[in-house]
C-alpha positions as CSV (number, residue, x, y, z in Angstrom):
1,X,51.4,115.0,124.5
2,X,53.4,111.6,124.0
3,X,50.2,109.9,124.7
4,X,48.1,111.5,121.8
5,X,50.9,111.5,119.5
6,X,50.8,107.5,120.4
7,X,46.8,107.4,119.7
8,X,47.2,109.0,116.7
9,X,49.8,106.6,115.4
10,X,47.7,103.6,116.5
11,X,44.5,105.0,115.0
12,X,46.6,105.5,111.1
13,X,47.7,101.5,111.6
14,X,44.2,100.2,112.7
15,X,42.7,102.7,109.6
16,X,45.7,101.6,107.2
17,X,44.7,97.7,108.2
18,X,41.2,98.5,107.4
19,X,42.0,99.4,104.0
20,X,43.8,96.5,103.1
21,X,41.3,93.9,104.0
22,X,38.3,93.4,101.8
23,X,34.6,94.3,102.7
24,X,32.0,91.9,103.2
25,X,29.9,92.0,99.7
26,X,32.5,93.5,97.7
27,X,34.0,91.6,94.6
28,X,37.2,89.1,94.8
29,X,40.3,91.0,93.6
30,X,40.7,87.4,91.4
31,X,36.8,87.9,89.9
32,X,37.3,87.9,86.4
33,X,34.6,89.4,84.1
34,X,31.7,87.2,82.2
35,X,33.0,85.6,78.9
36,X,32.5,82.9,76.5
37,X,35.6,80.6,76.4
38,X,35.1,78.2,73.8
39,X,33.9,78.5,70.8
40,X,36.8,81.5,70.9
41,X,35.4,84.8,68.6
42,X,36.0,83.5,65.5
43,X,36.8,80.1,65.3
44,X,36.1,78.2,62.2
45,X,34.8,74.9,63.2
46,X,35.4,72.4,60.0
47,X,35.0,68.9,62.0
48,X,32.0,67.1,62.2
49,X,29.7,66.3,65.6
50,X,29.3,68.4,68.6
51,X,30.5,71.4,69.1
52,X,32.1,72.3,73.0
53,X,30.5,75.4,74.5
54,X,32.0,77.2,77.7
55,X,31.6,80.3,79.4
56,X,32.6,81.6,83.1
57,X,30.6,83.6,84.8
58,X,30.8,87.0,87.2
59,X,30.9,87.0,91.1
60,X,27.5,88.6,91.4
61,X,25.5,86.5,88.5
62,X,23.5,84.3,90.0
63,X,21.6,82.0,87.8
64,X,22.7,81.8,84.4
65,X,22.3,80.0,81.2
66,X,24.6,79.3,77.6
67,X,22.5,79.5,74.0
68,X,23.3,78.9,70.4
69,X,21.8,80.1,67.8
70,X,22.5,80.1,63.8
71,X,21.1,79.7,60.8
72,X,17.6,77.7,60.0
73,X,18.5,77.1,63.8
74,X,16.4,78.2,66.7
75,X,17.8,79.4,70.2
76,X,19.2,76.2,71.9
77,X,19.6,76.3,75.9
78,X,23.0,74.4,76.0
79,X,24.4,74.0,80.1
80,X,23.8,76.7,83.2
81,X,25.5,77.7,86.3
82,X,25.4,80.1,89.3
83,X,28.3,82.7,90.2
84,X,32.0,82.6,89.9
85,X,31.7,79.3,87.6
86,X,32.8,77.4,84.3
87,X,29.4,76.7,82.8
88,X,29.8,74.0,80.0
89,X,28.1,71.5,77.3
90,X,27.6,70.3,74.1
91,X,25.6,71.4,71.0
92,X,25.1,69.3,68.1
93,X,24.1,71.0,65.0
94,X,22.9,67.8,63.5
95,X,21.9,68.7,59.5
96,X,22.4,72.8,60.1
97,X,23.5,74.3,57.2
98,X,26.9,76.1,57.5
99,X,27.1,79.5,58.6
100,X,28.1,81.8,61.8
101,X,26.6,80.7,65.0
102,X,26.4,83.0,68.2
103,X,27.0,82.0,71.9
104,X,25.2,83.8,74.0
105,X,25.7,84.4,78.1
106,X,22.1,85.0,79.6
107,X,20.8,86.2,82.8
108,X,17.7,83.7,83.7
109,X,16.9,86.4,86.4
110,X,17.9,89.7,85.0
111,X,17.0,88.6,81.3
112,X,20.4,90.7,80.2
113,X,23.0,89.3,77.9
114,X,26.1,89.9,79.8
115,X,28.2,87.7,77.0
116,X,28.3,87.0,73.4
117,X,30.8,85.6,70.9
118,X,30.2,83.9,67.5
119,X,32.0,81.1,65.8
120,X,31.8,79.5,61.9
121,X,30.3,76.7,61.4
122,X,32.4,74.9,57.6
123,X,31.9,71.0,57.7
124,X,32.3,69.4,54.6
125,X,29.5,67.2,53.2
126,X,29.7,63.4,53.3
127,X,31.0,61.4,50.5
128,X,28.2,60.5,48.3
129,X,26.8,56.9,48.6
130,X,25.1,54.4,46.2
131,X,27.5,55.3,43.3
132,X,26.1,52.9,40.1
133,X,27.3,53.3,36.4
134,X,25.7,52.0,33.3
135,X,26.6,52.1,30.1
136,X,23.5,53.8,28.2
137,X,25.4,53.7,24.7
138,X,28.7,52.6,23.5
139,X,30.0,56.1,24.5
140,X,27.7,57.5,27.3
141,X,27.6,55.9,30.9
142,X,24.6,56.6,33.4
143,X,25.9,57.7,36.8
144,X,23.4,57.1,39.8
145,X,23.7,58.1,43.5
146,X,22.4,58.9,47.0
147,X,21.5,62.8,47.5
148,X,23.7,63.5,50.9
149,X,21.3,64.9,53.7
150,X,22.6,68.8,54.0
151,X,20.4,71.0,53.2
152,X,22.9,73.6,51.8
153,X,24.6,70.9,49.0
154,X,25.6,73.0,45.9
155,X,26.7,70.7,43.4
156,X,28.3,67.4,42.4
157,X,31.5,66.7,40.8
158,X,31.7,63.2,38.4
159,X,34.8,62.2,37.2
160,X,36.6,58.9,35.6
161,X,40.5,58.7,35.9
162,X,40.8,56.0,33.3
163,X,38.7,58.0,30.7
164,X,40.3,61.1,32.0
165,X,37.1,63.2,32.6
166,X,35.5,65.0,34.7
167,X,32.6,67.6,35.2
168,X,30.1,69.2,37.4
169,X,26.6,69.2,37.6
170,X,24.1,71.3,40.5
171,X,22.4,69.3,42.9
172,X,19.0,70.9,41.8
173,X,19.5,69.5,38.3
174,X,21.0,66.6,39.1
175,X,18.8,65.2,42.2
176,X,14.8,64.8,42.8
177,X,13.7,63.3,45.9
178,X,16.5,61.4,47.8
179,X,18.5,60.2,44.5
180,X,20.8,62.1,41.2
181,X,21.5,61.3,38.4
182,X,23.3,62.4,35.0
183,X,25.2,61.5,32.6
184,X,29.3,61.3,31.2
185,X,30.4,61.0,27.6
186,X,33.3,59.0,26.9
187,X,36.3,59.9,25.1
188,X,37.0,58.3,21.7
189,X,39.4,55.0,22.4
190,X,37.7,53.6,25.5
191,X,36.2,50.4,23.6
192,X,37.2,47.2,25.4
193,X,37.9,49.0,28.6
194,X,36.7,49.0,32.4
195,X,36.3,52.5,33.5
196,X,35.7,54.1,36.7
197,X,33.4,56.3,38.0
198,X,33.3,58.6,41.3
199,X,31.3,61.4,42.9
200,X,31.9,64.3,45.0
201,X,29.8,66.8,46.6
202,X,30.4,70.2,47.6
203,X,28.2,72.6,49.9
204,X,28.4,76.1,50.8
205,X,32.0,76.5,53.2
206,X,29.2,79.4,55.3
207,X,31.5,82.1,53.9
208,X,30.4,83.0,50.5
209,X,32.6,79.8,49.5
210,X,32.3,75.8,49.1
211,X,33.7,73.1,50.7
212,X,33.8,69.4,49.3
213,X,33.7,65.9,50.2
214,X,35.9,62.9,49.7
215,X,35.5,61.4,47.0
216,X,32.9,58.2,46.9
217,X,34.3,54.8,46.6
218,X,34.3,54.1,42.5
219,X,32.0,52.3,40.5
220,X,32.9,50.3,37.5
221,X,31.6,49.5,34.1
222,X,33.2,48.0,31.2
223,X,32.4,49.9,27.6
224,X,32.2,46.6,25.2
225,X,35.0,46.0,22.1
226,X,33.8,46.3,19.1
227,X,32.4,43.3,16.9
228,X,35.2,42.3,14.0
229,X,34.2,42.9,10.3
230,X,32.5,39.7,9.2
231,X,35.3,37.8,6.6
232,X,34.8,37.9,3.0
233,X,33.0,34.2,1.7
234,X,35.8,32.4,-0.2
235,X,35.5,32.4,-4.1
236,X,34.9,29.0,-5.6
237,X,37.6,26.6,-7.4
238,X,38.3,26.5,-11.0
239,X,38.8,23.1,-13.0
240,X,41.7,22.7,-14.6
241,X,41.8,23.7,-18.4
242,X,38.9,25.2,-17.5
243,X,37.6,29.3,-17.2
244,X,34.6,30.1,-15.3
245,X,33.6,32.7,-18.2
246,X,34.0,29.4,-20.9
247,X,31.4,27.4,-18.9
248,X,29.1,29.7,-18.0
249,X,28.6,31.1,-21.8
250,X,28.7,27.0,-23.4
251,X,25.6,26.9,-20.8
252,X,23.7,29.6,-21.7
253,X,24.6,28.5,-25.6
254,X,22.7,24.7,-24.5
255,X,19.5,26.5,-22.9
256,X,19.2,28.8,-26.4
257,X,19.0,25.9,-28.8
258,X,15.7,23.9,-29.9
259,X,14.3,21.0,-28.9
């Protein structure tokens, strides 16, 4: 009776030790579940080049891949990796317009999206380049520049701090081909001066908003003062004891009388 009362005890020890210790196949009690790491859900990503992608992946998938896709952008295969890992790269969204972007976690092998997150993509424009004024009239100057290369730019803002203006104008407008142009009137009082001129662009901020650039390094002309008033001629002398009207009416007397 002691002896099978000593079996027993050994068998619940031997069954308990089973239990503790993991099976051959299962999952790691530290596997954590498939997710993208960077972008987080969310982000708003405002500086410019490449954006860091990240994901980790499950025990049990095998072969898998990041992607990135957004707008005007077609799906981009950015790193891959096997199980249990920290799969990461690089994507560059070169001249994308702004907008929300989605990371995607892909099974090569199952072709199942275990994965997903999606970031916003807000970079301001460049600072427009090639700034040139001209002064087209005495009260009008010409403003040229370079059209910036994103293909979401709204509109241009042109503005003088000397003459105290400023105004906007839409890139559609304003620009044809790779260059813009328009125009700024000048306040009364700017004769004789050297003003500045700068430019600033603004594209969609891929909310339903706009973001804008710095402002471009200024350009200068200088509106022209005005010519003086020519001086009145100076009358001519008088001879003493002697009236202009006197002499002129003894000479017209001469030229009336006969030969």
């Amino acid at each position: 009776m002691t002896r099978v009362r000593r079996l027993g005890t050994t068998a619940m020890i031997v069954l308990m030790a089973l239990a503790s210790t993991p099976m051959i196949g299962a999952a790691p009690a530290y596997a954590a579940d498939a997710e993208i790491l960077s972008p987080a859900d969310g982000a708003v990503v405002k500086s410019s080049g490449a954006v860091a992608v990240s994901a980790k992946t499950d025990w049990y998938q095998i072969s898998m891949a990041l992607y990135v896709e957004g707008p005007s952008l077609s799906r981009q295969k950015i790193a891959s990796g096997g199980a249990n890992e920290t799969i990461s790269g690089s994507f560059d969204p070169g001249d994308a317009p702004n907008g929300t972007f989605t990371v995607s976690l892909f099974g090569e092998v199952t072709h199942k999206t275990y994965a997903t997150s999606t970031f916003v993509l807000s970079r301001p424009p460049e600072a427009p380049s090639g700034v040139q004024a001209q002064l087209k009239n005495p009260s009008t100057i010409l403003v040229r520049w370079a059209k910036g290369a994103e293909p979401d730019l709204q509109s241009y803002e042109i503005a003088s701090v000397k003459a105290g203006r400023s105004g906007s104008v839409s890139a559609d407008s304003a620009c044809s081909g790779s260059s813009c142009q328009t125009s700024m009137t000048l306040p009364a009082g700017m004769a004789g001066q050297k003003v500045d001129v700068s430019v600033r662009a603004f594209r969609s901020d891929g909310t339903g908003g706009t973001v804008a650039s710095q402002r471009s390094a200024a350009a200068y002309v200088t509106v022209p003062a005005p010519k003086p008033s020519p001086s009145p001629s100076p009358k001519p002398s008088k001879k003493p004891g002697q009236s202009g009207g006197s002499a002129l009416h003894g000479e017209f007397l001469h030229r009336e009388r006969p030969p």
